[in-house]
N, C-alpha and C positions, 0 to 999 in steps of 0.2 A: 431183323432188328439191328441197331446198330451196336457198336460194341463202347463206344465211348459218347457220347452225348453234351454240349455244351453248348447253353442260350443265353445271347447277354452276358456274357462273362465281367464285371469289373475289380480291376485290382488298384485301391489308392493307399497311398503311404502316408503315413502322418509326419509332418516337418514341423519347424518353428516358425516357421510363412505360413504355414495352415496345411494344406493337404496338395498331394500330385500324383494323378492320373495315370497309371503306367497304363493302364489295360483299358479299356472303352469300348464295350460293348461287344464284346466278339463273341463269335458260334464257332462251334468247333466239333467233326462229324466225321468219325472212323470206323468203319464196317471192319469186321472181321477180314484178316489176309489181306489188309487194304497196307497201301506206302501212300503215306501222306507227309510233302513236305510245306512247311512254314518259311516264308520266308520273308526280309526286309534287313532294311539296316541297321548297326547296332544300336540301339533305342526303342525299338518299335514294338515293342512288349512282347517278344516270341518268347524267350525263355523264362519271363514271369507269367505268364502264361499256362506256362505248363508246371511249373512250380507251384502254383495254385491249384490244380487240378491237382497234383500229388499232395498239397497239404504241406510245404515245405518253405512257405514263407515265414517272415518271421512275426512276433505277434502288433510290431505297425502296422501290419499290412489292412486295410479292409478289403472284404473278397465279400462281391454278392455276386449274385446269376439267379436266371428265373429259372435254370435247370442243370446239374453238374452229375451226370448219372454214367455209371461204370458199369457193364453185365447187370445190368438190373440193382445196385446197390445207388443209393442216393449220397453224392461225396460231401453233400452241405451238410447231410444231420448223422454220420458218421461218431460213433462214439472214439475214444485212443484207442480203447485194444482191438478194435471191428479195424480202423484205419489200419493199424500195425500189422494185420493180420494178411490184407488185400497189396498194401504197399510194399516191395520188395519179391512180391509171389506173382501176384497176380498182374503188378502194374511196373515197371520195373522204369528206370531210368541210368542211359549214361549221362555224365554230364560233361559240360565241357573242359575243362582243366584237369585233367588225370594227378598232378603232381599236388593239387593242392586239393583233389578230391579221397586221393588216399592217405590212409595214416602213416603219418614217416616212422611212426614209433611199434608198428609191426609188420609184421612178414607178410608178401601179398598172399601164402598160405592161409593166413589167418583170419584173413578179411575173406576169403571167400567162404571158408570153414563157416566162418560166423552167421553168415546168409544161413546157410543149408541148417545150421544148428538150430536157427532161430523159425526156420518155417517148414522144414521135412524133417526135424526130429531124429535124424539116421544117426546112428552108434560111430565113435570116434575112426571104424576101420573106412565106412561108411563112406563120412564126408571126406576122405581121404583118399579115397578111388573116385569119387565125383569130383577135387578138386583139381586131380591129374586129369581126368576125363575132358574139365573142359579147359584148361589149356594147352592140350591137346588140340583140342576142338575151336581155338582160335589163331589157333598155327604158333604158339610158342614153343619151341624145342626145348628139350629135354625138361620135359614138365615138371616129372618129378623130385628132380634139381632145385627148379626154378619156385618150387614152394614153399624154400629157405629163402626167398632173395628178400630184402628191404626193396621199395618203388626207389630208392636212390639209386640203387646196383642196376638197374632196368632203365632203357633207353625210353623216348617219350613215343615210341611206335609199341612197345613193349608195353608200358605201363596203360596204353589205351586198350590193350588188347586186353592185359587185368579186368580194366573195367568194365570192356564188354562179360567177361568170363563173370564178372559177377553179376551183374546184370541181369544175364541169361541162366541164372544157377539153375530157379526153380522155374525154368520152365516160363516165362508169362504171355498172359495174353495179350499184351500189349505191350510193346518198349518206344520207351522213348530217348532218342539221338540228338542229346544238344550239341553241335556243332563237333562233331568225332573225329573230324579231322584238322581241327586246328592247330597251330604251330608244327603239323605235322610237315616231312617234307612232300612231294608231291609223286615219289613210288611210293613210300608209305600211305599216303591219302587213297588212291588206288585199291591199294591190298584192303585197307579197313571197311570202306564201301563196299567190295566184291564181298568182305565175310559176312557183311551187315544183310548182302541182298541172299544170301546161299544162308543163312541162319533162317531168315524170315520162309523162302521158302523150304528150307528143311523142318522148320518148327511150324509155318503155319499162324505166327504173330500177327498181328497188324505192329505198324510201324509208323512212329512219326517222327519226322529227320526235320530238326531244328538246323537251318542253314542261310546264308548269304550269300553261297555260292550258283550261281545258274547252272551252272554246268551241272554241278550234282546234282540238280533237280531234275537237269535235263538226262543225265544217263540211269537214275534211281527210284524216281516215282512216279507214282501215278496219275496223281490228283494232287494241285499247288493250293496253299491259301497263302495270299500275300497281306502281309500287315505294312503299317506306317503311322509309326507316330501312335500308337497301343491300339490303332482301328484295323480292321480287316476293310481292305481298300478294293479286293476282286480275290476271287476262288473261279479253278477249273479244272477241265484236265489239262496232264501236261500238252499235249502237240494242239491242244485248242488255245491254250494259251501262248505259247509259243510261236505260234502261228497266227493269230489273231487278237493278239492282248487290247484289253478293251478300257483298261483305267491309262491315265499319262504317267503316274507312276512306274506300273509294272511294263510300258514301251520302252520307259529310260532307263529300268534295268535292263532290258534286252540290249537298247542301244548301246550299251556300255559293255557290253562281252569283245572281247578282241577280235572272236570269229565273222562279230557283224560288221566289224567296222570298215569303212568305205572311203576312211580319209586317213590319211598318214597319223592326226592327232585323235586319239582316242577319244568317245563324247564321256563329259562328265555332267551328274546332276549337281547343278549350285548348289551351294547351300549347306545346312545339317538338320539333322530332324529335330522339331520344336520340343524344348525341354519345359520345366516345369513354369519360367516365369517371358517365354516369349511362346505363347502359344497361342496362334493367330485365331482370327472368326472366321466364321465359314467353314470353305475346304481347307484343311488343315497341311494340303500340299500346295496350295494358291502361289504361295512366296518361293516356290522352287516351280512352279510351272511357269512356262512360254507362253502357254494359249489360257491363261486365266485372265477373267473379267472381274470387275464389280461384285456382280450376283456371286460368283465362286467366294469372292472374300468376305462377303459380307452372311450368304444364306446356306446352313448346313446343308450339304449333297445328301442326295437322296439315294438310297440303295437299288438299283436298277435291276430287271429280272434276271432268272438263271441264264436266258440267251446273250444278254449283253455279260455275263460272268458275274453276276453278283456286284457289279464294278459299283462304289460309294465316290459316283461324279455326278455334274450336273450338264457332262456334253460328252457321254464315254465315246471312243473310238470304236470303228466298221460299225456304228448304228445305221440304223436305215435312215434316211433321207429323210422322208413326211415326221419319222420320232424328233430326227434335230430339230425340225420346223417348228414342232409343237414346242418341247423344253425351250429354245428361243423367243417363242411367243408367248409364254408365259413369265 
């Protein structure tokens, strides 16, 4: 059984134009000890996404799904203190900005204390050998130093590692990595990723690494979902993906890694992803693809089987030949 569950997910926000769509429709499927990364550009609903599933949008937000289910607990009909209870223990989340996810106005001591106080109940000597314990356990020296420190005294390699250290307090069985390494430099990016993948398998978590980078996907997970524009556009695994990408989306992110490039200028995708008030018909990647027709701009793409990746086109790539024929003749 799975360990995280999501069908149909939608998340819209209420403006003074009316309403806009971050999330559309998306599935979302993590097995125990599974690395699942999400990936697309900034727009394309990954980290409201996941914000939703924890409960952490703010109350604009409309969130429906026809199923949002955690170890067997259902996250739509969730009472406050049932959520309180799961969120932070059981489901845990980094998020991406360390400096404005911590409080400038306490000690990172204290913010970890707080976790552990709030969900394992342990006596003051308690959360105090558990809060050196785990940074320790995330490679911060002299930890129990660094219990005193404000996130201002603490570099931004430093203050991400805080955040994993709270993160991972009580243990969960799920964490979720919005983007962990950014503004980081790139041996810092390095280091956070190795702790990220040695955490998972020393604890046994599943993991879901919110990212725009290929390369992490490519050295860290298992199993990719690519979003665009708040749609999940193709899922697979990583080296079938990699290897065989099947949406024009997720090629043009390949084609744009430096590794693959074949000409002196590096390929880029035109365009930006469709915000609230230019958002096209059809394929909703029609106005940045090469190879779209008509049909793409005018008739939503159809989501195609697990063999072609899950890909939401209406011409995916390495299809068989007689499949082209037919979606062309139709």
């Amino acid at each position: 059984m799975s360990l995280l569950t999501i069908r149909n997910l939608s998340v819209e926000f209420a403006t003074s134009s009316g309403g806009f769509r971050a999330v559309d429709g998306v599935d979302v499927e993590v097995d125990e000890r599974e690395i699942l990364a999400i990936v697309g550009e900034s727009g394309s609903g990954k980290s409201v996404s996941m914000l939703a599933t924890m409960g952490l949008l703010p109350w604009t937000a409309k969130i429906t799904a026809d199923e949002m289910s955690f170890a067997g607990h259902d996250l739509r009909s969730l009472s406050g203190p049932a959520r309180r209870r799961l969120i932070g223990k059981d489901m845990a989340m980094i998020f991406q900005e360390p400096m404005s996810s911590l409080n400038p106005c306490f000690t990172v001591g204290f913010q970890i204390k707080e976790a552990l106080r709030q969900h394992l109940k342990l006596d003051r000597e308690g959360r105090k050998r558990r809060a050196v314990e785990l940074l320790d356990l995330v490679g911060i020296p002299e930890p129990e130093r660094r219990l005193a420190a404000f996130p201002h005294q603490l570099s931004g390699g430093m203050n991400q590692r805080v955040m994993i250290a709270m993160a991972i307090a009580c243990n969960p069985r799920l964490l979720i990595a919005d983007e962990p390494t950014t503004a980081l430099d790139v041996t810092i990016q390095a280091q956070i990723l190795d702790l990220l993948k040695d955490l998972q398998q020393e604890t046994g978590m599943a993991l879901i690494l919110i990212t725009h980078d290929m390369g992490v996907v490519a050295e860290t997970a298992e199993r990719v979902s690519v979003q665009y524009a708040g749609q999940k556009v193709e899922e697979n695994a990583v080296e079938a993906l990699f290897d065989t990408p099947h949406h024009h989306y997720t090629a043009a992110l390949l084609a744009a890694l430096p590794e693959r490039a074949t000409e002196r200028r590096l390929p880029t995708i035109p365009g930006v992803v469709p915000g609230q008030f230019d958002r096209p018909q059809g394929c909703l990647f029609s106005p940045r693809c090469a190879r779209a027709d008509d049909r793409c701009r005018q008739v939503d793409p159809p989501v195609q089987p697990a063999a072609l990746g899950l890909a939401r086109c209406h011409y995916p790539l390495h299809a068989p030949q007689e499949a082209q024929a037919v979606e062309v003749a139709r």
